[in-house]
PAVO-970663 format. One record per residue (C-alpha): x, y, z; residue in one letter; chain; residue number from 1. Coordinates in nm, 2 decimals. Example, Ala and Ser with C-alpha at 12.3 -4.5 7.8 and 13.67 -1.06 7.14 Angstrom:
BEGIN
+--------+--------+--------+------+-------+-----+
:   east :  north :     up : rest : kette :  nr :
+--------+--------+--------+------+-------+-----+
:   1.23 :  -0.45 :   0.78 :    a :     A :   1 :
:   1.37 :  -0.11 :   0.71 :    s :     A :   2 :
+--------+--------+--------+------+-------+-----+
END
This chain:
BEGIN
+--------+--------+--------+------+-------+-----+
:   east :  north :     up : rest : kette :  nr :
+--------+--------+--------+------+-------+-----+
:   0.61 :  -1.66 :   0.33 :    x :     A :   1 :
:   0.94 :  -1.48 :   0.41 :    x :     A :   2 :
:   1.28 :  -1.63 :   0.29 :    x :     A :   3 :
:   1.06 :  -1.92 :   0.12 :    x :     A :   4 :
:   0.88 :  -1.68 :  -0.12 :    x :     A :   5 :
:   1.16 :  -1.48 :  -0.22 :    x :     A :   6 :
:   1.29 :  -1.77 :  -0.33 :    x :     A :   7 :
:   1.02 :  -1.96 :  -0.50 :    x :     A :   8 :
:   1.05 :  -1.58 :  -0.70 :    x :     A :   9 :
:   1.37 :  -1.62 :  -0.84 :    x :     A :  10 :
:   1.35 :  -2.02 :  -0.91 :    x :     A :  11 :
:   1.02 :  -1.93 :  -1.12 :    x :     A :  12 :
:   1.24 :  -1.68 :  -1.33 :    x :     A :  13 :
:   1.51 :  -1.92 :  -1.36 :    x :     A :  14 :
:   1.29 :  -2.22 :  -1.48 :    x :     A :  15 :
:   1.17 :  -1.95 :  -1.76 :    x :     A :  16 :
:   1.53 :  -1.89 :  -1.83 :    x :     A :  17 :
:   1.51 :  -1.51 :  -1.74 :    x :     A :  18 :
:   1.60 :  -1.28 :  -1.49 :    x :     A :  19 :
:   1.35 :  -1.22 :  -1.19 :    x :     A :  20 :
:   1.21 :  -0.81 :  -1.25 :    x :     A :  21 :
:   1.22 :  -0.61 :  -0.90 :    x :     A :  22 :
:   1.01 :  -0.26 :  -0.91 :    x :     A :  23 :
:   1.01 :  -0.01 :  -0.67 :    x :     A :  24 :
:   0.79 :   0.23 :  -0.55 :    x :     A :  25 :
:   0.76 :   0.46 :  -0.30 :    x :     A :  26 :
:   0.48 :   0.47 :  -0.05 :    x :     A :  27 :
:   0.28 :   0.73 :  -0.04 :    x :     A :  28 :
:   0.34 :   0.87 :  -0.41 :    x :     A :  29 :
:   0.20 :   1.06 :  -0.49 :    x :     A :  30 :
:  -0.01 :   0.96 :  -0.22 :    x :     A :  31 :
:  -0.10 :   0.66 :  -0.03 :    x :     A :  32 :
:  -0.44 :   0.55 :  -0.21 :    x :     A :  33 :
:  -0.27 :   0.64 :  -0.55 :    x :     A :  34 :
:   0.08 :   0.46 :  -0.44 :    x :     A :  35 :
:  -0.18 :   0.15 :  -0.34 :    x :     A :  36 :
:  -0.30 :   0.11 :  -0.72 :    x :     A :  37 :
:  -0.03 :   0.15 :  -0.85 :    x :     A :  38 :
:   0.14 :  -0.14 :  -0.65 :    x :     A :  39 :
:  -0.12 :  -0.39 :  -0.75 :    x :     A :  40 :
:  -0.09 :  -0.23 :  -1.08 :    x :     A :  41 :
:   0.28 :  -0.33 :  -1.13 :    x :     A :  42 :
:   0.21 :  -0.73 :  -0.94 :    x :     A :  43 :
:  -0.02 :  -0.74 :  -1.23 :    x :     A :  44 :
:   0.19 :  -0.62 :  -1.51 :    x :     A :  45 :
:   0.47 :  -0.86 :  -1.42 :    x :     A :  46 :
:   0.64 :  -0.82 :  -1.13 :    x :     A :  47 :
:   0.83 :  -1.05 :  -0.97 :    x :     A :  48 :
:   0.93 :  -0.89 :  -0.64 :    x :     A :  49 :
:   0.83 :  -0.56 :  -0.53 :    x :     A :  50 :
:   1.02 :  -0.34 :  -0.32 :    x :     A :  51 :
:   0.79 :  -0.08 :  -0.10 :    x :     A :  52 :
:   0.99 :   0.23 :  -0.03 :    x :     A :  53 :
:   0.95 :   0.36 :   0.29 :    x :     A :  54 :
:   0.97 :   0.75 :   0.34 :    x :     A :  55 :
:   1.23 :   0.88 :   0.52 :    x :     A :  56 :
:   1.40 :   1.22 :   0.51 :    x :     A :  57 :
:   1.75 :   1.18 :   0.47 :    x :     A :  58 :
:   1.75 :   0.88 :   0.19 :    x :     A :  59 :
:   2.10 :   0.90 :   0.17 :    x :     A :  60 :
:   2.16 :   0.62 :  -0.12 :    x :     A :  61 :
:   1.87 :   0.77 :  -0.34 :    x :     A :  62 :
:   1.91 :   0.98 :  -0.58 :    x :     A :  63 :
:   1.66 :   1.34 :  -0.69 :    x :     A :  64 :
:   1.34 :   1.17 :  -0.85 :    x :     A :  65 :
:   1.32 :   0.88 :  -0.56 :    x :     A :  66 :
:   1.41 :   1.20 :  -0.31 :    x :     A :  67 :
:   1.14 :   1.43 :  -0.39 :    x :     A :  68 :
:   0.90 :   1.09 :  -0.39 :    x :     A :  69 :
:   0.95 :   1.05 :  -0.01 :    x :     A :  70 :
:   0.95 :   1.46 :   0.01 :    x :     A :  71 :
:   0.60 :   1.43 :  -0.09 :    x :     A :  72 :
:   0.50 :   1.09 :   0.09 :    x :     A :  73 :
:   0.64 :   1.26 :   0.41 :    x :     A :  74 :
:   0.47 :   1.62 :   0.34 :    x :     A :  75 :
:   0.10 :   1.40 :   0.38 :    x :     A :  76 :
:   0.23 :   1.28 :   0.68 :    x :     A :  77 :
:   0.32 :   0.90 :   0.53 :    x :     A :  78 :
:   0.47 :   0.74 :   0.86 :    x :     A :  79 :
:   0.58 :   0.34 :   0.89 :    x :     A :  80 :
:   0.31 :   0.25 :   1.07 :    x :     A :  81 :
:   0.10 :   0.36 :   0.75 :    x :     A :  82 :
:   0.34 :   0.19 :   0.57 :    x :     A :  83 :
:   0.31 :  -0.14 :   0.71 :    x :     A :  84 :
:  -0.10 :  -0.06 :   0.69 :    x :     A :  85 :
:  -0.09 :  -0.06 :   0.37 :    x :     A :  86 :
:   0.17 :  -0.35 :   0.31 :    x :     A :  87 :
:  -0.14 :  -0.56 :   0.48 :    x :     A :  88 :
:  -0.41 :  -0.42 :   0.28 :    x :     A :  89 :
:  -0.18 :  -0.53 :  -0.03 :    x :     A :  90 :
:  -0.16 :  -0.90 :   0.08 :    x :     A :  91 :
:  -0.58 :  -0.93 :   0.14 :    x :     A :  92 :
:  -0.63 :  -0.77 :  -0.18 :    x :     A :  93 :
:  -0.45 :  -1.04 :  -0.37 :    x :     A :  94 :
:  -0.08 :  -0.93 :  -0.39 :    x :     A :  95 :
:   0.11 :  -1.25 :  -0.37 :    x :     A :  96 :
:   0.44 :  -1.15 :  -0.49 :    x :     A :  97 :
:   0.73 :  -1.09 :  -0.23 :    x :     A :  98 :
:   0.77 :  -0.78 :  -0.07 :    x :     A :  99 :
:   1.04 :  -0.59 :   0.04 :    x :     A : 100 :
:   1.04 :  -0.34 :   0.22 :    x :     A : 101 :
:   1.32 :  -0.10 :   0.15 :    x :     A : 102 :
:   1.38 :   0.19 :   0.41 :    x :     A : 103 :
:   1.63 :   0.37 :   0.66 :    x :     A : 104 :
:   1.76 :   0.23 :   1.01 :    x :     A : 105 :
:   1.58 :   0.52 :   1.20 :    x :     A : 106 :
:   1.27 :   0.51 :   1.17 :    x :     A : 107 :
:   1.32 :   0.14 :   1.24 :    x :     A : 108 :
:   1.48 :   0.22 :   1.56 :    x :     A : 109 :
:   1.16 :   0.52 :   1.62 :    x :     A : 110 :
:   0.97 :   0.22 :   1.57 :    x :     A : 111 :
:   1.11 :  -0.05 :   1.77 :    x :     A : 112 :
:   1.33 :  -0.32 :   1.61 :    x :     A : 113 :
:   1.10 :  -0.59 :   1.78 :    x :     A : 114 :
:   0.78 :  -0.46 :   1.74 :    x :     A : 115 :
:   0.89 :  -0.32 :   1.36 :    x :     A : 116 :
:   0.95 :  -0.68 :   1.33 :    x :     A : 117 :
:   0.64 :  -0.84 :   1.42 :    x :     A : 118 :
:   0.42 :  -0.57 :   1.25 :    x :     A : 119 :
:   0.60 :  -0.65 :   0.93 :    x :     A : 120 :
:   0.58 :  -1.05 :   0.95 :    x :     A : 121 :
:   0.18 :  -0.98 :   1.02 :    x :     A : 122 :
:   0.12 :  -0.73 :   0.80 :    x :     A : 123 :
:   0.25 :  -1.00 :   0.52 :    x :     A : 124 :
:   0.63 :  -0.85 :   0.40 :    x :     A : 125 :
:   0.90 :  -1.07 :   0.32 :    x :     A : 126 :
:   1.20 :  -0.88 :   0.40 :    x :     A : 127 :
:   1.38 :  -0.58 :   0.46 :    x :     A : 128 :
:   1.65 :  -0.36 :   0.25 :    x :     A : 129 :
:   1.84 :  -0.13 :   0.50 :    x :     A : 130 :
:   2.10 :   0.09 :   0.28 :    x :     A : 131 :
:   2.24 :   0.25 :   0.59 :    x :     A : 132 :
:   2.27 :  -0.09 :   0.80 :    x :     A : 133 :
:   2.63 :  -0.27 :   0.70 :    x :     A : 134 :
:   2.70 :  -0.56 :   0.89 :    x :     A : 135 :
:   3.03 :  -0.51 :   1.00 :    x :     A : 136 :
:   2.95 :  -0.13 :   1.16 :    x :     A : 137 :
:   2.77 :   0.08 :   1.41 :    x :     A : 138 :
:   2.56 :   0.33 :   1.18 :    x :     A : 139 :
:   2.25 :   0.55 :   1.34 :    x :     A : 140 :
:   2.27 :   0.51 :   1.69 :    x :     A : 141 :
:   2.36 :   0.11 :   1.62 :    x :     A : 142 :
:   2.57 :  -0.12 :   1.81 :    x :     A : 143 :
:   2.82 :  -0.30 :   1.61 :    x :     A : 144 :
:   2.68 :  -0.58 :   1.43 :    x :     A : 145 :
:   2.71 :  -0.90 :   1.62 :    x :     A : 146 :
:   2.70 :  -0.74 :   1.97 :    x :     A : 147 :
:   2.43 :  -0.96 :   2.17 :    x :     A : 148 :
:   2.27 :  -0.64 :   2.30 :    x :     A : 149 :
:   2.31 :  -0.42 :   2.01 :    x :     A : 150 :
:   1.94 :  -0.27 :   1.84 :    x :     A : 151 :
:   2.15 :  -0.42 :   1.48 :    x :     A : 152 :
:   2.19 :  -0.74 :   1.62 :    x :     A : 153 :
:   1.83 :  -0.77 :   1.75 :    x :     A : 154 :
:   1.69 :  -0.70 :   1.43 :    x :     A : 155 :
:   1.95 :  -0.94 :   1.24 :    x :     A : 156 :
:   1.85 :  -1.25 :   1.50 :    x :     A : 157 :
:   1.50 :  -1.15 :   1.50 :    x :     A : 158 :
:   1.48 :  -1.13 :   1.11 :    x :     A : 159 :
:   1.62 :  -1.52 :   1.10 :    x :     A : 160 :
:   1.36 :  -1.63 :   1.37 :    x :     A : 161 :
:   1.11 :  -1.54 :   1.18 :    x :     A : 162 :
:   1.21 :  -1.62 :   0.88 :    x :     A : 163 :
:   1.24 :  -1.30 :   0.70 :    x :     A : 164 :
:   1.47 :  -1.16 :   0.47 :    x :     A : 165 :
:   1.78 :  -0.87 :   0.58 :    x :     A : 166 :
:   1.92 :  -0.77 :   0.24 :    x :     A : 167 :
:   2.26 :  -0.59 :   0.23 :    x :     A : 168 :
:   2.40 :  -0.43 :  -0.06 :    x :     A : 169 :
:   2.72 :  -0.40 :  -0.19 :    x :     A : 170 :
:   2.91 :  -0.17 :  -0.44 :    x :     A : 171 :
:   3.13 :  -0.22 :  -0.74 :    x :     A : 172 :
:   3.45 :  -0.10 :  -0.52 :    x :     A : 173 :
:   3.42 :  -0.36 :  -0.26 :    x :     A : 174 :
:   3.73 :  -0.57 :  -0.22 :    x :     A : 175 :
:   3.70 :  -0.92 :  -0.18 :    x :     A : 176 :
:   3.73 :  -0.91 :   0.21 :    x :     A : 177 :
:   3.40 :  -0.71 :   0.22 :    x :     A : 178 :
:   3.23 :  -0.92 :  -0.08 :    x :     A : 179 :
:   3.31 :  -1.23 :   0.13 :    x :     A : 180 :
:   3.13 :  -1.05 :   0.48 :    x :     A : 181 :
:   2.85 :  -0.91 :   0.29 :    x :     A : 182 :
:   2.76 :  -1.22 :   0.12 :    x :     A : 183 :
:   2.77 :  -1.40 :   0.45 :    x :     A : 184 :
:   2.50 :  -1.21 :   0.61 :    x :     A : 185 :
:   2.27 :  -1.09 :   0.35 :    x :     A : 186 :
:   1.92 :  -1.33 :   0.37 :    x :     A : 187 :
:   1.71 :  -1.38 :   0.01 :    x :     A : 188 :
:   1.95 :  -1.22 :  -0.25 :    x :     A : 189 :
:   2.24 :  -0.99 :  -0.28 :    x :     A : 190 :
:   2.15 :  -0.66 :  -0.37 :    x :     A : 191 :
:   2.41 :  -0.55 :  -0.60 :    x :     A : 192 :
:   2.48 :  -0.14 :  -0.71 :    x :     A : 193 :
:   2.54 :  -0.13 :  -1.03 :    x :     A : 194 :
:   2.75 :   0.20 :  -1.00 :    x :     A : 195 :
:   2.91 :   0.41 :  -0.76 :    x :     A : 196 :
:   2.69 :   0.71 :  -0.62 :    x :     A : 197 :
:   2.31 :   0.71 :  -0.55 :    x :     A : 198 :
:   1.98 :   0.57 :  -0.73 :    x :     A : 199 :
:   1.86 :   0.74 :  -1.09 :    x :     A : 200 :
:   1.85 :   0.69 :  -1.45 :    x :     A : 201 :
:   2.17 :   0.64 :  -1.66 :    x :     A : 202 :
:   2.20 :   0.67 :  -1.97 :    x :     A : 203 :
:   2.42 :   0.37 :  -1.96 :    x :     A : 204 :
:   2.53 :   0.13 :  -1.82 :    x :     A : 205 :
:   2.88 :   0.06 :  -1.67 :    x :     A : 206 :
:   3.12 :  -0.10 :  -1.88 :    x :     A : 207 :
:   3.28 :  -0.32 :  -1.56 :    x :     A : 208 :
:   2.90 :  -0.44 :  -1.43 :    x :     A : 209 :
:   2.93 :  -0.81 :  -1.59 :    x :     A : 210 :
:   3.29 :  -0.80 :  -1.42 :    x :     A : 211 :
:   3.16 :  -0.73 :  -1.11 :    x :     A : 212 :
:   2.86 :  -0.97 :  -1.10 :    x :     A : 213 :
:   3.07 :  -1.23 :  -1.25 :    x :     A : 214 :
:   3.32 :  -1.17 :  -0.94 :    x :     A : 215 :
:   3.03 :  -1.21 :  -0.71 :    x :     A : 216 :
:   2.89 :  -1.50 :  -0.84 :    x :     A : 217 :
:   3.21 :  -1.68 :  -0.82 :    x :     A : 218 :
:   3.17 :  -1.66 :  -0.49 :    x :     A : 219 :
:   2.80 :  -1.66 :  -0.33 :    x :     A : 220 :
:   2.55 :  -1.86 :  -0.38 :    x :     A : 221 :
:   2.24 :  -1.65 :  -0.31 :    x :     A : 222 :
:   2.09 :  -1.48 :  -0.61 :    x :     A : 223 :
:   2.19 :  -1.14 :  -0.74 :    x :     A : 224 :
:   1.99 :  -0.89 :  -0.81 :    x :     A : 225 :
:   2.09 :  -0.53 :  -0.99 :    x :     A : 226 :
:   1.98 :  -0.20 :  -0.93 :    x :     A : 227 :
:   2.08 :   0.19 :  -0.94 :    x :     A : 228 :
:   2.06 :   0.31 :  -1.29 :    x :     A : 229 :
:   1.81 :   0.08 :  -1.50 :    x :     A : 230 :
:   1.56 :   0.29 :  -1.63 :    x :     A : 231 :
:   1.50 :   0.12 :  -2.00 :    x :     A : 232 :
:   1.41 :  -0.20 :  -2.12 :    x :     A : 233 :
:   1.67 :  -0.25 :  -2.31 :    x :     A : 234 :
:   1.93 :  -0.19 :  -1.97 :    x :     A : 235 :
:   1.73 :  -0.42 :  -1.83 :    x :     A : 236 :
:   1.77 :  -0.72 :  -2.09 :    x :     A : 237 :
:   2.12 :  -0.63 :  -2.06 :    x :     A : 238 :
:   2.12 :  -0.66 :  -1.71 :    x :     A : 239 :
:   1.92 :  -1.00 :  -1.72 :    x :     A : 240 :
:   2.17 :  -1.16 :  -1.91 :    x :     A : 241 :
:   2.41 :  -1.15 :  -1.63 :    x :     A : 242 :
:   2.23 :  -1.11 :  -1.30 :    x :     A : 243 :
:   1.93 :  -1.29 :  -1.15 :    x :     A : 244 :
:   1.77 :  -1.02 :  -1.07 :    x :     A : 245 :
:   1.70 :  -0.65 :  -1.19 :    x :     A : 246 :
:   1.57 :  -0.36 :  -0.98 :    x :     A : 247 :
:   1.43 :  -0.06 :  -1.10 :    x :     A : 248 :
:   1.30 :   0.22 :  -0.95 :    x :     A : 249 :
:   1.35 :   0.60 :  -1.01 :    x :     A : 250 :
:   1.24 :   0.50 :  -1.37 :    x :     A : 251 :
:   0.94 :   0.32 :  -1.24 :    x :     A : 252 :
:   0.86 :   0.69 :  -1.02 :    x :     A : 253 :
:   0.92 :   0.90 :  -1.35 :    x :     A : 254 :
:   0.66 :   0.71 :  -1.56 :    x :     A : 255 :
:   0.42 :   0.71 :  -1.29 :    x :     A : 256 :
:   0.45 :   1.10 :  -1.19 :    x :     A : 257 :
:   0.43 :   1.24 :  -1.53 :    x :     A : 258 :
:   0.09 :   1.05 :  -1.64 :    x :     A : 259 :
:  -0.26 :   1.14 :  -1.53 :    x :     A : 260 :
:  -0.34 :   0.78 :  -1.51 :    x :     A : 261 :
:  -0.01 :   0.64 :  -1.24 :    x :     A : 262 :
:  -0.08 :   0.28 :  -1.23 :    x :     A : 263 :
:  -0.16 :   0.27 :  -1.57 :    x :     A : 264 :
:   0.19 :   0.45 :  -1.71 :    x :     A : 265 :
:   0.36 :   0.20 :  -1.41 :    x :     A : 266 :
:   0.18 :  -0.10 :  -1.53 :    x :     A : 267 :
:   0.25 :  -0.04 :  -1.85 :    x :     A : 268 :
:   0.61 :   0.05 :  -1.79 :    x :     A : 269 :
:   0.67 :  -0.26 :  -1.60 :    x :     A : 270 :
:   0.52 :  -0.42 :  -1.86 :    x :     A : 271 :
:   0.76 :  -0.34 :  -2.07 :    x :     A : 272 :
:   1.04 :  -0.41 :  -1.82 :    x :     A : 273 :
:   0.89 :  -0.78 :  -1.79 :    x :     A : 274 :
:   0.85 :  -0.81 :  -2.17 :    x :     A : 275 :
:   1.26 :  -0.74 :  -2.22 :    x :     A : 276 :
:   1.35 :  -1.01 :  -2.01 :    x :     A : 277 :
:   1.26 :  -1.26 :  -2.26 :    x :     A : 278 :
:   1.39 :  -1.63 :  -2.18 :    x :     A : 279 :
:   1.80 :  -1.64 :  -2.21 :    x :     A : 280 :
:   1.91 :  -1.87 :  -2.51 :    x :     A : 281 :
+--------+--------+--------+------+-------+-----+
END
């Protein structure tokens, strides 16, 4: 499990000559038995990783539609316990892909760093995406990263013991002292943002993106993966020709909220996703 799987994930894409698909979804939307279906909806439909967003109030890197998801997730009192509940009920009903749980350093801290840990490694996840979690700063009541008794650095160190992923992210503006940092601590892939700003739909993509991931790729040598923006397939087969990975998300939450059947509309948007990133030539 863990770092393993994420990465048997991305060398099954690559031996099919196509970019790995990453969905989110947020927990609990539009409510947690709904949000459950429509996870196992989406591993069927073609997923290759899945990233389980956890509720939070302030998502600071997210934009309206993925805002007003958590807004309702947290209104039916969706906490990370539940979150991690239903992570596990995931794995023993067959999910197999890896999962990566995407949330806020707070209610990690709320939680515990070392009991957040262990709950996740049992209840079957494969890593974490922290958008507010650098690695080279204090943020949310954090030590700076590195310090032997800082809550950061416990969950860094406790991450690598047991063998789970810490994924950082890093924008299009970062200079090459920060690529060269970032890269150096992110576990499983590099989570690349595709523009400057917060998460949503687009109606296109940046004209400097395959300069950027070509600059990081020069220079790490854990996968990439894209997100912020995608939200059709054809972004996405754009996207797959450059990037090992593509991550969408507010789309995903759209096609889900406006149908009367949501893991139907998600699977089927997903599907479409999967179908875009045919093989590369």
């Amino acid at each position: 499990m863990g770092l393993d799987r994420i990465a048997r994930a991305f060398a099954a894409a690559r031996a099919g000559k196509r970019a790995a698909l990453m969905p989110y979804y947020t927990l609990g939307y539009p409510d947690l038995a709904t949000s459950e279906r429509v996870i196992a909806a989406i591993a069927a439909a073609g997923a290759d990783l899945i990233e389980l967003g956890i509720p939070f109030s302030d998502p600071l890197a997210d934009g309206p539609t993925i805002q007003r998801s958590t807004q309702v997730a947290l209104a039916q009192g969706v906490t990370l316990r539940r979150c991690l509940e239903l992570t596990a009920r995931l794995r023993t009903s067959g999910v197999a892909q890896p999962l990566l749980l995407m949330g806020y350093i707070n209610p990690i801290l709320a939680y515990g760093v070392e009991q957040f840990i262990a709950d996740a490694h049992a209840a079957g996840a494969d890593g974490f995406i922290v958008p507010d979690l650098p690695p080279e700063e204090a943020a949310n009541g954090c030590t700076p990263w590195g310090a032997a008794d800082g809550a950061c650095a416990g969950l860094h160190r406790r991450c690598r013991a047991a063998d789970l992923a810490l994924v950082h992210l890093l924008a299009p503006t970062s200079p090459a002292e920060r690529l060269a940092l970032v890269s150096a601590h992110t576990a499983g892939f590099l989570y690349l943002v595709s523009v400057t700003g917060v998460t949503g739909p687009r109606e296109a993509l940046s004209p400097d993106l395959a300069e950027f991931v070509g600059r990081v790729r020069r220079v790490v040598r854990t996968p990439v993966a894209v997100g912020f923006g995608i939200s059709t397939p054809a972004q996405a087969r754009a996207v797959g020709e450059i990037a090992d990975g593509v991550i969408v998300g507010s789309a995903l939450i759209q096609a889900a909220g406006a149908a009367a059947d949501a893991p139907a509309a998600a699977a089927h948007f997903v599907w479409e996703l999967r179908a875009a990133l045919s093989p590369r030539r």
